[in-house]
PyMOL Python script that loads the backbone (N, CA, C, O; Angstrom):
from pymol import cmd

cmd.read_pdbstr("""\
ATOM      1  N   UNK A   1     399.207  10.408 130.874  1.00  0.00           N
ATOM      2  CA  UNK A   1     398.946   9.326 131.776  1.00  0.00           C
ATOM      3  C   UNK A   1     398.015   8.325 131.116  1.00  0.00           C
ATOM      4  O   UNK A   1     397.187   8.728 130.299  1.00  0.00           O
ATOM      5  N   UNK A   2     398.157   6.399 131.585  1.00  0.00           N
ATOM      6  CA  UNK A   2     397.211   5.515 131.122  1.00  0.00           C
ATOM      7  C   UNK A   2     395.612   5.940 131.472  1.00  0.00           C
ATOM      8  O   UNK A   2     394.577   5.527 130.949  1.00  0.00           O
ATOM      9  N   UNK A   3     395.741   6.595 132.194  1.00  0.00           N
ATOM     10  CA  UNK A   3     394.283   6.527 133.255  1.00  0.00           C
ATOM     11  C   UNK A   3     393.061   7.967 132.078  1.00  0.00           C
ATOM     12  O   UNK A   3     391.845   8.125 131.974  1.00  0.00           O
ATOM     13  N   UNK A   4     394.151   8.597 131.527  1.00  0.00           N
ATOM     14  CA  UNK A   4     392.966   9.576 130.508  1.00  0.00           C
ATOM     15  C   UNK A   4     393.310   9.670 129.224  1.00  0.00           C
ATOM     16  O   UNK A   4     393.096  10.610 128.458  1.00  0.00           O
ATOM     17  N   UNK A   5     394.040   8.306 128.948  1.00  0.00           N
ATOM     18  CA  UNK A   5     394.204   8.246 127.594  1.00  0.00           C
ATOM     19  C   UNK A   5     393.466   8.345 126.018  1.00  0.00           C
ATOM     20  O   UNK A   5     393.846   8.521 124.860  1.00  0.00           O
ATOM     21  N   UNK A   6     391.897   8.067 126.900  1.00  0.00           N
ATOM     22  CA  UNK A   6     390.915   8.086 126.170  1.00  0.00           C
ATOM     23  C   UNK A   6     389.756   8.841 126.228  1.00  0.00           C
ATOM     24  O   UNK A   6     388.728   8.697 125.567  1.00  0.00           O
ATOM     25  N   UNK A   7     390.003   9.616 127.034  1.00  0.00           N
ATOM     26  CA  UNK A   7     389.401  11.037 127.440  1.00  0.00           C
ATOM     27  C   UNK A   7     388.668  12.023 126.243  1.00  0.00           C
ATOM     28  O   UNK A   7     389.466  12.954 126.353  1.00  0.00           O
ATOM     29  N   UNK A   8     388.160  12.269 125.673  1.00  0.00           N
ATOM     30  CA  UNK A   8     388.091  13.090 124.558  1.00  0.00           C
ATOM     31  C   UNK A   8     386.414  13.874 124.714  1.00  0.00           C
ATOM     32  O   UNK A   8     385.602  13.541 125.578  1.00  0.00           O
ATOM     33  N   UNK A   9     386.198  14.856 123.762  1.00  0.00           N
ATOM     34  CA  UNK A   9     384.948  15.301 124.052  1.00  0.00           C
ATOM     35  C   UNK A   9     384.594  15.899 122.690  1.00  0.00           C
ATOM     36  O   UNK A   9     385.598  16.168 122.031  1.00  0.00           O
ATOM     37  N   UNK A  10     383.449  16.173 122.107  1.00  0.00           N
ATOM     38  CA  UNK A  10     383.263  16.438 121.173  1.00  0.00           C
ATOM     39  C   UNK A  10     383.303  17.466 120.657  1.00  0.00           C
ATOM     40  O   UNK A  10     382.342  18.124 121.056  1.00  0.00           O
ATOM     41  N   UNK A  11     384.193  18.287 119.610  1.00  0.00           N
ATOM     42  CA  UNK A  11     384.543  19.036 119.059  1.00  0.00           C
ATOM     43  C   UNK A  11     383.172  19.603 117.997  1.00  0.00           C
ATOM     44  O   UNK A  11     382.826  20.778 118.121  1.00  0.00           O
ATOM     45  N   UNK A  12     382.669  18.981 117.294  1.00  0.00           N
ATOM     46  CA  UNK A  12     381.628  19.585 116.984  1.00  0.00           C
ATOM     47  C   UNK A  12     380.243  20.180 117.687  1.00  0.00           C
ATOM     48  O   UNK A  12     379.475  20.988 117.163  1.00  0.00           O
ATOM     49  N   UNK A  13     380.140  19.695 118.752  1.00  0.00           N
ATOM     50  CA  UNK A  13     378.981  19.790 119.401  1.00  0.00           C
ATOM     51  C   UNK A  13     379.835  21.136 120.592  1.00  0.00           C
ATOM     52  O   UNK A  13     379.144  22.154 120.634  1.00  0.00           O
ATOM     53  N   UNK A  14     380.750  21.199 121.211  1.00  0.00           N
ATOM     54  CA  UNK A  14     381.446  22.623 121.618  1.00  0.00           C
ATOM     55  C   UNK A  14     381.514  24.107 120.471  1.00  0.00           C
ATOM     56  O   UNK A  14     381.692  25.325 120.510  1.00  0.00           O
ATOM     57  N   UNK A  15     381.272  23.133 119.626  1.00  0.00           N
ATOM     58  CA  UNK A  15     381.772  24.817 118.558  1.00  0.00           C
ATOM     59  C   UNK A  15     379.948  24.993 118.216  1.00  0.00           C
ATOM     60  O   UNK A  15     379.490  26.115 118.001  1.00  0.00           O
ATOM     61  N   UNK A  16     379.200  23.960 118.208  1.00  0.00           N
ATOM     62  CA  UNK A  16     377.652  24.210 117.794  1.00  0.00           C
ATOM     63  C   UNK A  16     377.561  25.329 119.318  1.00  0.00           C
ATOM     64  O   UNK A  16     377.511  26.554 119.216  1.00  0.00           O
ATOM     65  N   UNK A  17     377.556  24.769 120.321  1.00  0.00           N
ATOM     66  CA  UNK A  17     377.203  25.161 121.536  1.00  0.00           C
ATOM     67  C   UNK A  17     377.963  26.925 121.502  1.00  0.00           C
ATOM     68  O   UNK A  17     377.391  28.015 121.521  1.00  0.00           O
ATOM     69  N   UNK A  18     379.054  26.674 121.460  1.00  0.00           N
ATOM     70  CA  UNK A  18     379.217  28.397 121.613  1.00  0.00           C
ATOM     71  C   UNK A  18     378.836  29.289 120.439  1.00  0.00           C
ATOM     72  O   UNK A  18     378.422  30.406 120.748  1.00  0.00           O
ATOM     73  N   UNK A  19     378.907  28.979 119.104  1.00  0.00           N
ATOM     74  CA  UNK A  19     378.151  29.083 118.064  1.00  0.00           C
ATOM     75  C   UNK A  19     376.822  30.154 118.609  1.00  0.00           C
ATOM     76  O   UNK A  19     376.806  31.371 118.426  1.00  0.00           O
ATOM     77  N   UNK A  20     375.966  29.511 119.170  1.00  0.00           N
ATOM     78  CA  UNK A  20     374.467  29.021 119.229  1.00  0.00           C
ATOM     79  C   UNK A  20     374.622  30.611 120.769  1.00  0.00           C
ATOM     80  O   UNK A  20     374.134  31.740 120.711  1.00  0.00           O
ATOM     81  N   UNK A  21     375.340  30.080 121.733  1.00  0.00           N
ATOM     82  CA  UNK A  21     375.621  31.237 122.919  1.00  0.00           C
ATOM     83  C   UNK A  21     375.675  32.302 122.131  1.00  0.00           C
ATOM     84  O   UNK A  21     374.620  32.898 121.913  1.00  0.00           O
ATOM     85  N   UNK A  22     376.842  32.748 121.565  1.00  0.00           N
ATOM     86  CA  UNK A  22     377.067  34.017 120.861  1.00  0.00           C
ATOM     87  C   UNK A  22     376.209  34.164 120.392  1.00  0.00           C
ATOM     88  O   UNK A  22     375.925  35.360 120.457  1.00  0.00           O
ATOM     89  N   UNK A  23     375.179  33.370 119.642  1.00  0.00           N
ATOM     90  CA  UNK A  23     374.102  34.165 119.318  1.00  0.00           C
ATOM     91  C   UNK A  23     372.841  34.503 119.968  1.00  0.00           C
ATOM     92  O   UNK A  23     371.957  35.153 119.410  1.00  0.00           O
ATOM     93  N   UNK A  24     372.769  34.006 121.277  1.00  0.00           N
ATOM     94  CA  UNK A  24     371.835  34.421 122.491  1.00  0.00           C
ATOM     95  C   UNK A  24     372.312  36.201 122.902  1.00  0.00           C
ATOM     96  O   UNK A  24     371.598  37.200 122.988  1.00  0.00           O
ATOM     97  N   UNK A  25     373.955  36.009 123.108  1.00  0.00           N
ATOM     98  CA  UNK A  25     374.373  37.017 123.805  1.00  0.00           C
ATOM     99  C   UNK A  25     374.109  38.187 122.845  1.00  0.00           C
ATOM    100  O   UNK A  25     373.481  39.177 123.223  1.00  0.00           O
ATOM    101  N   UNK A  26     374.658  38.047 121.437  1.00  0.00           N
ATOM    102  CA  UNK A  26     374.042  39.228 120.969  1.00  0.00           C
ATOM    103  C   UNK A  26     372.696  39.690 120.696  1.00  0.00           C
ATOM    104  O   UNK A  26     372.322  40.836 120.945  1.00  0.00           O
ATOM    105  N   UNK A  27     371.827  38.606 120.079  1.00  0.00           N
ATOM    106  CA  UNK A  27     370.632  39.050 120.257  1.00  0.00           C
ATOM    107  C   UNK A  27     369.986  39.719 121.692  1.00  0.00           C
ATOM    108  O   UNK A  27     368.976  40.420 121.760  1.00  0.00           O
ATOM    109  N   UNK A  28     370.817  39.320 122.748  1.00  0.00           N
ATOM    110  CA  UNK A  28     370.241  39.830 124.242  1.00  0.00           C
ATOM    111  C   UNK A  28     371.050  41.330 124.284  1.00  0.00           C
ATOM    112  O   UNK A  28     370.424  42.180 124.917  1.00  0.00           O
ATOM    113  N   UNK A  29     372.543  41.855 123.621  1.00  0.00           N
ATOM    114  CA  UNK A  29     372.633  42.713 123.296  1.00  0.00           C
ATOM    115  C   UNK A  29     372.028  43.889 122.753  1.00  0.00           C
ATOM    116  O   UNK A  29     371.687  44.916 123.340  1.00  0.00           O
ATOM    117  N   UNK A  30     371.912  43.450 121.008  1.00  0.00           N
ATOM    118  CA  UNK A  30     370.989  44.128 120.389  1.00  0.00           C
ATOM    119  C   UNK A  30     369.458  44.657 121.201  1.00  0.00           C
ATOM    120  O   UNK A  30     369.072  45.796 120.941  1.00  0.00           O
ATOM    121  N   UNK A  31     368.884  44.060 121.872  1.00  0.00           N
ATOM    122  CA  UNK A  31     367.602  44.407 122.526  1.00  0.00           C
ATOM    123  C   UNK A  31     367.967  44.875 123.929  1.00  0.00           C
ATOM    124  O   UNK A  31     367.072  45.503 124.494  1.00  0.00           O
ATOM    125  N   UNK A  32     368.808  44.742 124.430  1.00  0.00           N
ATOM    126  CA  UNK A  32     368.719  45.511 126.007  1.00  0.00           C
ATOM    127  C   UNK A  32     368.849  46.838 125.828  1.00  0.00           C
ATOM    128  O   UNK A  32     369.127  47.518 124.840  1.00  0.00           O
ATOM    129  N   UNK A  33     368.708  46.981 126.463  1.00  0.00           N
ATOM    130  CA  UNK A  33     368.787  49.163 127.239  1.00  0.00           C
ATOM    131  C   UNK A  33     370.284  49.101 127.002  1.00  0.00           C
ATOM    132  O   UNK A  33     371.041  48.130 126.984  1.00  0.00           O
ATOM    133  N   UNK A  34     370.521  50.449 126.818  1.00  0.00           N
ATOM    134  CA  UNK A  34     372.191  50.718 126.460  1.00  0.00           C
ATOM    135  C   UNK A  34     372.404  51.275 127.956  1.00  0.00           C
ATOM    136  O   UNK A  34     372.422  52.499 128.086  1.00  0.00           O
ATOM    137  N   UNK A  35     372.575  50.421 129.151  1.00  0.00           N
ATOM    138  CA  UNK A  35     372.911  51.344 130.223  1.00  0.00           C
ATOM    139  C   UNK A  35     374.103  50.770 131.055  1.00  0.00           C
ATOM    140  O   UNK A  35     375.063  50.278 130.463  1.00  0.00           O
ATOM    141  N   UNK A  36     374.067  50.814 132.116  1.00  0.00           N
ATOM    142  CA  UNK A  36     374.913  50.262 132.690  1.00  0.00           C
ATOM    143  C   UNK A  36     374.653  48.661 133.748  1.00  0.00           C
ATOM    144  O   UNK A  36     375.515  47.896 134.179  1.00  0.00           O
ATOM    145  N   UNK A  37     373.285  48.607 133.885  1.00  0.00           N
ATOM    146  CA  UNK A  37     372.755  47.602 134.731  1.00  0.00           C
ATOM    147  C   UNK A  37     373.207  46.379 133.312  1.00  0.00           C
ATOM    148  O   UNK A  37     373.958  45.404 133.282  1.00  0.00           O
ATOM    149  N   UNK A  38     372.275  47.075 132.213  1.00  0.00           N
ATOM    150  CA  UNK A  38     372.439  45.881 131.312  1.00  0.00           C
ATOM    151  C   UNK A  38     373.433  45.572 130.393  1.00  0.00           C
ATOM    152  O   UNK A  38     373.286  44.682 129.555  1.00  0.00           O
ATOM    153  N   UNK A  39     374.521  46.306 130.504  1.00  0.00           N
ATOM    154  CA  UNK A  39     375.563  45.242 130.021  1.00  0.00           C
ATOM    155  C   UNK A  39     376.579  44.751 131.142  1.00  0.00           C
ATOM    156  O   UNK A  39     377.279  43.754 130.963  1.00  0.00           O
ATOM    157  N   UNK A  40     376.622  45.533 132.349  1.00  0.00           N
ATOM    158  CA  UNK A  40     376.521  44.541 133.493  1.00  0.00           C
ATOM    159  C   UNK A  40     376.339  43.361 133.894  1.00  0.00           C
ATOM    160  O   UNK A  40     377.161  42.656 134.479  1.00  0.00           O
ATOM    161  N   UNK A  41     374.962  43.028 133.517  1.00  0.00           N
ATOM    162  CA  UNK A  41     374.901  41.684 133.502  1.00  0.00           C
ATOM    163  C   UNK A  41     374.403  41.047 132.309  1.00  0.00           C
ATOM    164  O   UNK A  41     373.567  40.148 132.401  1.00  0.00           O
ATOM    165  N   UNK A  42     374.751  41.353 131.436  1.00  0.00           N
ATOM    166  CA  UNK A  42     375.379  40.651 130.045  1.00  0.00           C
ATOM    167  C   UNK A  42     376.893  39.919 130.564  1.00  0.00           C
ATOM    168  O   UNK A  42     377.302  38.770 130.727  1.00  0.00           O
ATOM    169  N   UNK A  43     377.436  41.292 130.711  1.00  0.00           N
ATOM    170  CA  UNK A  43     379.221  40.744 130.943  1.00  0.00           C
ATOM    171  C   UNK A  43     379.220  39.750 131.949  1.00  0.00           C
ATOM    172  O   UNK A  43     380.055  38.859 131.789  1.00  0.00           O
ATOM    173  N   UNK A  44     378.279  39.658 133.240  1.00  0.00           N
ATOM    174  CA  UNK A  44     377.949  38.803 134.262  1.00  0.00           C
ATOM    175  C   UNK A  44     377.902  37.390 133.789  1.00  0.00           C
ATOM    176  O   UNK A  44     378.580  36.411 134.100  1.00  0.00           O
ATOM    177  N   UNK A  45     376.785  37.574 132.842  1.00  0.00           N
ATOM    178  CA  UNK A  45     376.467  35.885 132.362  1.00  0.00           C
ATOM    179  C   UNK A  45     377.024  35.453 131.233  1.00  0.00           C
ATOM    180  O   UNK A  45     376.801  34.314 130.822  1.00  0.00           O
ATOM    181  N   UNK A  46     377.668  36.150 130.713  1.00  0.00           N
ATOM    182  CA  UNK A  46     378.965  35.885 129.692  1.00  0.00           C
ATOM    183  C   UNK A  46     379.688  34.741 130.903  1.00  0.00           C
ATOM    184  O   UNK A  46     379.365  33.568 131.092  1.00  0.00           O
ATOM    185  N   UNK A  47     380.627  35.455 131.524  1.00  0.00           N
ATOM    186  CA  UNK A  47     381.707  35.368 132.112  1.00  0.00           C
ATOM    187  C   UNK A  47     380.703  34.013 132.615  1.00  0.00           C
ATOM    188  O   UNK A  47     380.904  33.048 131.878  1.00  0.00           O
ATOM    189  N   UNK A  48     379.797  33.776 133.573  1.00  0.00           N
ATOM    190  CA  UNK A  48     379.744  32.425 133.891  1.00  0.00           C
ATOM    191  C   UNK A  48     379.628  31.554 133.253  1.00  0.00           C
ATOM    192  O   UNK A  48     380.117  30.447 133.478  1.00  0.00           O
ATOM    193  N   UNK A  49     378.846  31.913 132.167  1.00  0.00           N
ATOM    194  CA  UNK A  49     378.749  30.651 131.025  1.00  0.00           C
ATOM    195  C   UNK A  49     379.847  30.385 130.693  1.00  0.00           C
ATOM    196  O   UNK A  49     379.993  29.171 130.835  1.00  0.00           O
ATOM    197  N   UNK A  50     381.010  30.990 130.200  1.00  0.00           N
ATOM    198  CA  UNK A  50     381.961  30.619 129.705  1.00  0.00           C
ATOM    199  C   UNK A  50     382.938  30.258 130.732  1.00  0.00           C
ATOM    200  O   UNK A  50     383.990  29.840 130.249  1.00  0.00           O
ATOM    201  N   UNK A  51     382.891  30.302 132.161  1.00  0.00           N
ATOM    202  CA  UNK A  51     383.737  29.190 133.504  1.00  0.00           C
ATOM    203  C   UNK A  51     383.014  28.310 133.138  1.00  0.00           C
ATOM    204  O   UNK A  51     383.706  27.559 132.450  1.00  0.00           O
ATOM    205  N   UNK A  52     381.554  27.788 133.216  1.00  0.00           N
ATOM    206  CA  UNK A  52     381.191  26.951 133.204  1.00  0.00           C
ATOM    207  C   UNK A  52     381.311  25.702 132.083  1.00  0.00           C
ATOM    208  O   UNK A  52     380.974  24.566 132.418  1.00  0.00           O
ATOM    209  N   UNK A  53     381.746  25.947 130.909  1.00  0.00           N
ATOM    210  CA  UNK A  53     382.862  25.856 129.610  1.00  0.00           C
ATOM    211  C   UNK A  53     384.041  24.936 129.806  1.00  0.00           C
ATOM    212  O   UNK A  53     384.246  23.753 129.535  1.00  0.00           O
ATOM    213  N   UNK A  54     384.924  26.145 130.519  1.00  0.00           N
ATOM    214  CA  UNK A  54     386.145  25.753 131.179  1.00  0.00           C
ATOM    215  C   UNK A  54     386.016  24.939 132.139  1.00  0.00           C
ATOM    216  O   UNK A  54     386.881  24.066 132.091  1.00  0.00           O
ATOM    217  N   UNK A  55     385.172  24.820 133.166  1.00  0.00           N
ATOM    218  CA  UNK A  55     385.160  23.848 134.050  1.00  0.00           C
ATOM    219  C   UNK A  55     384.950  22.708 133.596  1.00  0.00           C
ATOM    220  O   UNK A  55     385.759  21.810 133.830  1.00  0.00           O
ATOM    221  N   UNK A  56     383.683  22.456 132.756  1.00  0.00           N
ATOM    222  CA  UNK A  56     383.795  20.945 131.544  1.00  0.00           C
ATOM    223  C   UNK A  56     384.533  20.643 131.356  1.00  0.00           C
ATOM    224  O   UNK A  56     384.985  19.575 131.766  1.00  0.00           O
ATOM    225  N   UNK A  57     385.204  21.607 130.447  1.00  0.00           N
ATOM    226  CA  UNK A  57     386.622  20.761 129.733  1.00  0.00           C
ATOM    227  C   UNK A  57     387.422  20.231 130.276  1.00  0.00           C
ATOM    228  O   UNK A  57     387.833  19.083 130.105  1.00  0.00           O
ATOM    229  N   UNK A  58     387.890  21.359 131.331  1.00  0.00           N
ATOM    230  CA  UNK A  58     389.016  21.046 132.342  1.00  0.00           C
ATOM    231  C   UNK A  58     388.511  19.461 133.095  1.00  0.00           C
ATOM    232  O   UNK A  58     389.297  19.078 133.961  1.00  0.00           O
ATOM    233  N   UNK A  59     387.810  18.932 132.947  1.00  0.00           N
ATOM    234  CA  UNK A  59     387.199  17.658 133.617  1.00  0.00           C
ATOM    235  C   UNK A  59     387.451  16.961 133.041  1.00  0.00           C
ATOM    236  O   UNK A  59     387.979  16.039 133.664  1.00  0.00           O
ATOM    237  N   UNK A  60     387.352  16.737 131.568  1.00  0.00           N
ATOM    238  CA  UNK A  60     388.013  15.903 130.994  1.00  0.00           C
ATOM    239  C   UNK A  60     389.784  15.068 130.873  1.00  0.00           C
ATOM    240  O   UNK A  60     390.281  14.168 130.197  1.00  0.00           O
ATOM    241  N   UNK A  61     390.260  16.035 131.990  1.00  0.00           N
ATOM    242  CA  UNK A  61     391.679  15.566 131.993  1.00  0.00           C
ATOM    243  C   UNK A  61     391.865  16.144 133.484  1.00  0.00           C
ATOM    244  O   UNK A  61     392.436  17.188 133.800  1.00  0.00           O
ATOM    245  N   UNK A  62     391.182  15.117 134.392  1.00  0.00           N
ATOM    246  CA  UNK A  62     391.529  15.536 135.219  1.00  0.00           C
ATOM    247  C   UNK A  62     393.113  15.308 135.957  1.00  0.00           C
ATOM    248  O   UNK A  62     393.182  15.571 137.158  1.00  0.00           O
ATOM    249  N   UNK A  63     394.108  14.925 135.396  1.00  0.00           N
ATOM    250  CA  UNK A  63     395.432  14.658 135.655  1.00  0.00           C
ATOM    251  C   UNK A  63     396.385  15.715 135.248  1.00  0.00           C
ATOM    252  O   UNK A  63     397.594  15.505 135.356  1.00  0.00           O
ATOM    253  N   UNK A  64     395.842  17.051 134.698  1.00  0.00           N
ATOM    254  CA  UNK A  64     396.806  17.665 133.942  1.00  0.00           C
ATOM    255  C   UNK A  64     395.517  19.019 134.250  1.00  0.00           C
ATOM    256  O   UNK A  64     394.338  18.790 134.521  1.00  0.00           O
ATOM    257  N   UNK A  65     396.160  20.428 134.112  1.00  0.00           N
ATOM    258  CA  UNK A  65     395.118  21.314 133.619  1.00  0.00           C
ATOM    259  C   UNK A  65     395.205  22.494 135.055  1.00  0.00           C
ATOM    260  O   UNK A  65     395.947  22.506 136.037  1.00  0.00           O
ATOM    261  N   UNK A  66     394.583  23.003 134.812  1.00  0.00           N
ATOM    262  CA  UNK A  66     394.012  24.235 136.189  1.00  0.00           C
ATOM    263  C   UNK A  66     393.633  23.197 137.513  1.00  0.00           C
ATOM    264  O   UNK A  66     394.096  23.192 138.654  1.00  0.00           O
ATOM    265  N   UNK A  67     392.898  22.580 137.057  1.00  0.00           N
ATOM    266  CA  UNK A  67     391.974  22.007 138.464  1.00  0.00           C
ATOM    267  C   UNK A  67     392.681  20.291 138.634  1.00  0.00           C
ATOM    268  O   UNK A  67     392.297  19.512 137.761  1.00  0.00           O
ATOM    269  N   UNK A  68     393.457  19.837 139.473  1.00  0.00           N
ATOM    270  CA  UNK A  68     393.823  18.952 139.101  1.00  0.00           C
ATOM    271  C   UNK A  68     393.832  17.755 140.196  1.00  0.00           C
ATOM    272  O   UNK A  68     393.370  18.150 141.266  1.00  0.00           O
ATOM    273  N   UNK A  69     394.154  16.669 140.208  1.00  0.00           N
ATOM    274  CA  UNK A  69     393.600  15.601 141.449  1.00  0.00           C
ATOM    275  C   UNK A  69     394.759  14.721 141.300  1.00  0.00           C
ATOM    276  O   UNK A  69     395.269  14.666 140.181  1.00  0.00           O
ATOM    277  N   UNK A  70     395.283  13.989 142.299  1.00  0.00           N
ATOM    278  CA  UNK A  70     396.406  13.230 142.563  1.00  0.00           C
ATOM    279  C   UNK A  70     395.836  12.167 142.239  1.00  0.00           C
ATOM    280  O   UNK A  70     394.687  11.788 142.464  1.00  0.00           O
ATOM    281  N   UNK A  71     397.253  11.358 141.325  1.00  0.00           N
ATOM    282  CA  UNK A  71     396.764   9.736 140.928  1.00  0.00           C
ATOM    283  C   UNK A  71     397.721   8.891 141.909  1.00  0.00           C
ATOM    284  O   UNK A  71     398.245   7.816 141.614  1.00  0.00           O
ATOM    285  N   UNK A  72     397.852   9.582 143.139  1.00  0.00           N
ATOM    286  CA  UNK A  72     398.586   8.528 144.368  1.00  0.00           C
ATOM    287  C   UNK A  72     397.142   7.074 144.742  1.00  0.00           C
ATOM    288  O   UNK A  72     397.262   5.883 144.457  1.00  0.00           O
ATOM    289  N   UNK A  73     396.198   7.588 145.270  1.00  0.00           N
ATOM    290  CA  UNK A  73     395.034   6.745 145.474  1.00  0.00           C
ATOM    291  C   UNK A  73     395.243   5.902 144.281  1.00  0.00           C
ATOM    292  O   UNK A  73     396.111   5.047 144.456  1.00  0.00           O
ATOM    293  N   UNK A  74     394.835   5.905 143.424  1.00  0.00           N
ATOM    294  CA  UNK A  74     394.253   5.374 141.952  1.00  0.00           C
ATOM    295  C   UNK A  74     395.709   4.386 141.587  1.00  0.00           C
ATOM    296  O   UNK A  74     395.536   3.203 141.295  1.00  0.00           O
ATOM    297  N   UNK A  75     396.937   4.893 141.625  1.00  0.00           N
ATOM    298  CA  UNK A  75     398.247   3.696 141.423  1.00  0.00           C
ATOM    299  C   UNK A  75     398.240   2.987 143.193  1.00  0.00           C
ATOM    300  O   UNK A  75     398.909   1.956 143.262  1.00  0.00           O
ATOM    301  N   UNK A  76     397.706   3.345 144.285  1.00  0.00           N
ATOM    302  CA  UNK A  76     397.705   2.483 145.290  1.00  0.00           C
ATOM    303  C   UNK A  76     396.530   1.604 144.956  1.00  0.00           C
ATOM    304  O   UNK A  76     396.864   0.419 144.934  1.00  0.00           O
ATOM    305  N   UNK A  77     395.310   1.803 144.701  1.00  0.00           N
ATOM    306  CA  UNK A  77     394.346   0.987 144.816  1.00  0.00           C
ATOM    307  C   UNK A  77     395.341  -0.385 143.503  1.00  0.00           C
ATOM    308  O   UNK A  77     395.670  -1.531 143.808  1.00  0.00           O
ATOM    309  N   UNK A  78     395.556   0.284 142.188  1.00  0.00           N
ATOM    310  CA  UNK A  78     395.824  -1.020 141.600  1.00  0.00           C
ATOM    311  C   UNK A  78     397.235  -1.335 141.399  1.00  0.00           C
ATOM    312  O   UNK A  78     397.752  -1.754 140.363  1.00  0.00           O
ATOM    313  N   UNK A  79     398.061  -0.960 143.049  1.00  0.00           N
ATOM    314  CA  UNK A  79     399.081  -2.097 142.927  1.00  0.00           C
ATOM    315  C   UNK A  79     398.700  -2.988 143.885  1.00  0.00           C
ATOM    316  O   UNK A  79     399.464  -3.925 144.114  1.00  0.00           O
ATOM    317  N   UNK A  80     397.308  -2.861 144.716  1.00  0.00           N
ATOM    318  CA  UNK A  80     396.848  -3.749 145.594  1.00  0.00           C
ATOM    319  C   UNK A  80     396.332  -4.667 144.676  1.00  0.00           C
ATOM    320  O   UNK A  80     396.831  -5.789 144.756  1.00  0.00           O
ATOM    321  N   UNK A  81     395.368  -4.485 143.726  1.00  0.00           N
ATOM    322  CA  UNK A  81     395.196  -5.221 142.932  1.00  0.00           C
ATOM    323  C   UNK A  81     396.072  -6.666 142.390  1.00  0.00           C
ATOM    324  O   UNK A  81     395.763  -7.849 142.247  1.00  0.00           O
ATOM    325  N   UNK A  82     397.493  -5.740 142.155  1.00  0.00           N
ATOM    326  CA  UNK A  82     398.218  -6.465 141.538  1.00  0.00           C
ATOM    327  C   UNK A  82     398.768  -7.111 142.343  1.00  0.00           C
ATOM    328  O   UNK A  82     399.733  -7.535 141.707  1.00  0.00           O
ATOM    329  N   UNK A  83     398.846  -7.521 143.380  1.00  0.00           N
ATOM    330  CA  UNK A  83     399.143  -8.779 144.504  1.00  0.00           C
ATOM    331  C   UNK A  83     398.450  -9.831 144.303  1.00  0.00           C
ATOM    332  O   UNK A  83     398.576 -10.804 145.047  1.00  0.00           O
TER     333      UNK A  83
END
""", "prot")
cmd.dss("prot")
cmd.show_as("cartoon", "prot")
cmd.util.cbc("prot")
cmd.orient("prot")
């Protein structure tokens, strides 16, 4: 579509960022208790950080993807325009 043609997000600064996570998560690995509470919520805040990831991205195109929004409004507003 015209409307996210130019949509883009930065590829280096996503791979620094999970980069940089993975190395929170293991260091929070390596030092927790080997039990069940704590990789519990290891796997807990894994899993949100990384929706929270996907939900970014997925924003970037919001016309296409998992989460998605109608461009009926957006071609009505500018064929009013175009009168």
């Amino acid at each position: 579509m015209y409307e996210q043609s130019n949509a883009s997000f930065s590829r280096p600064l996503l791979v620094v960022m999970v980069l940089r996570l993975i190395l929170v998560f293991v260091s929070f690995g390596l030092f927790a208790p080997r039990n069940l509470t704590a990789v519990a919520s290891l796997f807990a805040a894994a899993s949100a950080v990384s929706g929270a990831i996907f939900v970014i991205l997925d924003m970037y195109m919001p016309f296409t993807g998992l989460i998605q929004i109608s461009s009926a409004p957006l071609r009505s507003a500018l064929d009013n325009l175009g009168q």
